[in-house]
N, C-alpha and C positions, 0 to 999 in steps of 0.2 A: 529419481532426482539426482543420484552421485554420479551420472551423466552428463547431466545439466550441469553441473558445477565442475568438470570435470572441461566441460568445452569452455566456459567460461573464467576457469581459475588464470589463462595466459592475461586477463585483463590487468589482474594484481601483482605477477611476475616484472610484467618491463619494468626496463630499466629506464630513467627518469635523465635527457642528456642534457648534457650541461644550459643548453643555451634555453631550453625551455624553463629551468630551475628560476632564471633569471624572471623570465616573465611567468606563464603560469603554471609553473611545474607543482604549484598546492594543490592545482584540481586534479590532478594524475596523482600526487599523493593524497588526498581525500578518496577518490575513487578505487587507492591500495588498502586505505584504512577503514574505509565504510562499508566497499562494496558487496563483499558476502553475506554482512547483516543485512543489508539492503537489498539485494536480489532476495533472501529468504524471507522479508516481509512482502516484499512484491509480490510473489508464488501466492503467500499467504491470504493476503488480497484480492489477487487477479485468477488466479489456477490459473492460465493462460500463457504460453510461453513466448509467444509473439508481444502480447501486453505487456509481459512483465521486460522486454528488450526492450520495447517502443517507450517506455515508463525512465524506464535506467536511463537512457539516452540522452531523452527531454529533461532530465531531474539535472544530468550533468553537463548537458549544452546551457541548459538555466542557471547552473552555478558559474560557469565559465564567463557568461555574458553578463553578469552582475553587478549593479553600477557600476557596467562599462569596464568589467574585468579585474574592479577592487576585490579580494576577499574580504567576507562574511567575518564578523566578529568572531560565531560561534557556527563554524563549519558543517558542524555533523547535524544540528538542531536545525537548519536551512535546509540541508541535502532532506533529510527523514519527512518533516515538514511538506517539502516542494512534492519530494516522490510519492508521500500519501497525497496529498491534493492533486495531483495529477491521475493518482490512482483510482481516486473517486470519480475525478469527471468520467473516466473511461468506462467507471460503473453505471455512472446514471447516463451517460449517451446510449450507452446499450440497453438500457430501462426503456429509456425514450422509443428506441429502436423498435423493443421487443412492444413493447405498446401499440405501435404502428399497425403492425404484422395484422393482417388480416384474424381475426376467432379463431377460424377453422384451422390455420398453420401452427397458433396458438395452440389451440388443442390438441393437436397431433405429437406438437412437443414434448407437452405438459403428460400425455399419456403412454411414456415411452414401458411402463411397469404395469402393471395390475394394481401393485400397491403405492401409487405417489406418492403419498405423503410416507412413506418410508425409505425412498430413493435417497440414497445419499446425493449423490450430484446434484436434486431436485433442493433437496433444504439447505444446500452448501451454496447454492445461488442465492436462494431467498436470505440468505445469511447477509450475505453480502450486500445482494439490495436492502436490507437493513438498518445494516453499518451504512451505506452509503447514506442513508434519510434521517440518522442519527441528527440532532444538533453538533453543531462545529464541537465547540468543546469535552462532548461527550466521545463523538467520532475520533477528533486527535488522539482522545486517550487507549480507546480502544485500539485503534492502529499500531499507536507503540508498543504499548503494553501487549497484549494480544494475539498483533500480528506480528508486531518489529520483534519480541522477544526482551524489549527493555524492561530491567527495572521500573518500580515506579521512581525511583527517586531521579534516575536520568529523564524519565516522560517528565517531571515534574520540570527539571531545570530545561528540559527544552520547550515547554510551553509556560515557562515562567508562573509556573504553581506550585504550592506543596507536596509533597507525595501523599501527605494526608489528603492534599482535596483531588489529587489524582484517584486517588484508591476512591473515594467518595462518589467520584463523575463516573467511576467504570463500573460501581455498583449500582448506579441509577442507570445507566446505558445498558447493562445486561438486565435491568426488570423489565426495562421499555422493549427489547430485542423478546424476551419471552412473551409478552404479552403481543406482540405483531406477531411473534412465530406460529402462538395459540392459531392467532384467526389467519392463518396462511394454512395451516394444517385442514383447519374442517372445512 
């Protein structure tokens, strides 16, 4: 991964020139100030490194186009926000996807080990299609918390809850992920 971030760090370096400042030099500086955090919940989310470009891109062309190129009250809470919902659809398109797939292709996938249900990579999907089928407010939490690396008390102010009821929603979200994990296992 200090590869990856390694190709990536010239995003946070430019320099910001004057006449862009004027109009929207905030989203090149949101994009200095967020984006490491943000590509590292991405990874976390996606493992995908195409996904997590295609993710970044759309989060920041969405912020840029924004009522029409107004800034966001609360910058970072939009950006974290947009890039997890975008992170999700690209989980459950590929659900959809993978649903499609003929059994047989299916099965060939799924039996890449002897022992599947030990495969890292195998429970690190099902993780995620998980998190994806979460309810919204359990999902948001989990993503920030979890994957973003946030605090509860920033999950809290960027989903306008408590850190008490953050901590609360990600403890019901991890019983419900344990108990679908159970019946994905046997």
């Amino acid at each position: 991964m200090t590869g990856r971030a390694v190709s990536i760090e010239l995003l946070w370096d430019i320099p910001i020139p004057k006449a862009l400042e004027q109009t929207q030099g905030w989203v090149l500086c949101a994009m200095q100030q967020h984006g490491r955090e943000l590509v590292n919940m991405l990874w976390r989310i996606l493992g995908n490194e195409q996904d997590v470009c295609d993710t970044y891109q759309d989060t920041f062309l969405k912020l840029a186009h924004h009522e029409h190129g107004c800034k966001p009250e609360n910058v970072k809470a939009y950006v974290f926000r947009s890039a997890s919902n975008i992170a999700i659809s690209i989980l459950r398109h590929k659900l959809v996807e993978k649903n499609n797939l003929p059994p047989r292709i299916t099965a060939q996938r799924n039996m890449n080990s002897p022992a599947t249900e030990l495969d890292t990579r195998y429970m690190t999907e099902a993780l995620r299609v998980g998190i994806a089928e979460l309810p919204e407010h359990f999902r948001d939490v989990v993503t920030l918390h979890d994957l973003g690396d946030l605090p509860y008390e920033q999950v809290g102010k960027i989903l306008g809850i408590t850190a008490a009821t953050a901590r609360v929603y990600r403890c019901k979200a991890v019983q419900l992920l344990a108990v679908w994990m159970r019946k994905e296992t046997r």
